[in-house]
DOMI-919607 format. One line per 5 residues: number of its first residue (from 1); for each residue x, y, z of C-alpha. Coordinates in nm, 4 decimals, padded with zeros to 6 digits, m for minus. Example, Ala and Ser with C-alpha at 12.3 -4.5 7.8 and 13.67 -1.06 7.14 Angstrom:
% residues 2
1> 01.2300,m00.4500,00.7800 | 01.3670,m00.1060,00.7140
***
This chain:
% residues 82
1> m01.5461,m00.8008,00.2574 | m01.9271,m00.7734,00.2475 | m02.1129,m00.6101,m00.0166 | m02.2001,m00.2834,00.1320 | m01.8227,m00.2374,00.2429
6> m01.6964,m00.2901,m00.1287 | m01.8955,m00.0235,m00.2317 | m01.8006,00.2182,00.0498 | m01.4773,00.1366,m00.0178 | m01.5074,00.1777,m00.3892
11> m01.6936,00.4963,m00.3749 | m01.4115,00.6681,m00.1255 | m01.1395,00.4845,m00.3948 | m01.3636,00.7049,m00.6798 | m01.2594,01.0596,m00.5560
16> m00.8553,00.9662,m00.5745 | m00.6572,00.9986,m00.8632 | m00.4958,00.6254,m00.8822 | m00.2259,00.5488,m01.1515 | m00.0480,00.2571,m01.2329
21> 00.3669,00.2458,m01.2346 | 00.5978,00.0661,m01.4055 | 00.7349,m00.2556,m01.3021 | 01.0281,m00.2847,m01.0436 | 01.4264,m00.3034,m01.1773
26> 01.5859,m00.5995,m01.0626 | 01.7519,m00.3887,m00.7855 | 01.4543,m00.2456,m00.6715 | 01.3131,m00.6030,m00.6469 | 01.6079,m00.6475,m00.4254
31> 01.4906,m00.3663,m00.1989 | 01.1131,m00.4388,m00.2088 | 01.2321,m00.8306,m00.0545 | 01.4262,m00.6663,00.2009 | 01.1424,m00.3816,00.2878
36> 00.8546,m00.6831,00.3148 | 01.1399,m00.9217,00.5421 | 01.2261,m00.6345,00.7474 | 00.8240,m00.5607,00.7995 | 00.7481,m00.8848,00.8043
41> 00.4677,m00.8026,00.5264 | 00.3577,m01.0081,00.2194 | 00.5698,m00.9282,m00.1460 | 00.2410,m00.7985,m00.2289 | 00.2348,m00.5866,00.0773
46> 00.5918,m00.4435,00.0627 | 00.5179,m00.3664,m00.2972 | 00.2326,m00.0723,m00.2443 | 00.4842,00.0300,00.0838 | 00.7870,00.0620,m00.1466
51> 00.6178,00.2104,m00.3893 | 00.4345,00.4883,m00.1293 | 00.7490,00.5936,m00.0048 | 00.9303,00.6591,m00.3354 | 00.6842,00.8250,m00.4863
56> 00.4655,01.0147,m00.1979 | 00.1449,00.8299,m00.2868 | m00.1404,00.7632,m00.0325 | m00.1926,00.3565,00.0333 | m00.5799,00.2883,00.0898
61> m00.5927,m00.0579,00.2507 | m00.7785,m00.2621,00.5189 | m00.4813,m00.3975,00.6197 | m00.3509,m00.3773,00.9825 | 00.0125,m00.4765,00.9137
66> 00.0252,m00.2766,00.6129 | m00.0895,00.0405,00.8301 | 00.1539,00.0066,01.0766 | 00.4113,m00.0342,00.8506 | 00.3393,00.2464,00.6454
71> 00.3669,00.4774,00.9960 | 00.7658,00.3795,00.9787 | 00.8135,00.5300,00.6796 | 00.5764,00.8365,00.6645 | 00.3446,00.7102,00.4049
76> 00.0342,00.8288,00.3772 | m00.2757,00.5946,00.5031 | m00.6039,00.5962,00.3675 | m00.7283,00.3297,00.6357 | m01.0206,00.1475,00.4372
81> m01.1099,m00.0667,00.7843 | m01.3388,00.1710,00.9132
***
């Protein structure tokens, strides 16, 4: 990401309220694996989409997959790409 885009990005980040949550339960683990297999998205990936759809939050990310996803399961998309 160039320099100019970080701080776009970071300056449209700045006006969201962004918390942190608690590691996953082994179960939920469980279901995060299965979530990223079935969208064939990283762990990483299917972490923030898990997460978005129990909880309502908006994902911002640059990431195509990860926006796509997200459509399937009615999470909100802050798309960070443009």
């Amino acid at each position: 990401m160039r320099e100019i885009d970080t701080a776009r990005s970071l300056s449209v980040l700045a006006a969201f309220n962004i918390s942190t949550a608690a590691a996953p339960s082994p179960r939920q683990c469980d279901e995060i694996l299965s979530l990223a297999r079935q969208e064939n998205l990283s762990v990483y990936d299917g972490i923030y989409l898990w997460h978005a759809a129990q909880t309502g939050a908006t994902l911002a990310t640059r990431d195509a997959a990860l926006i796509t996803a997200s459509g399937r399961f009615r999470s909100l998309v802050l798309d960070l790409r443009q």
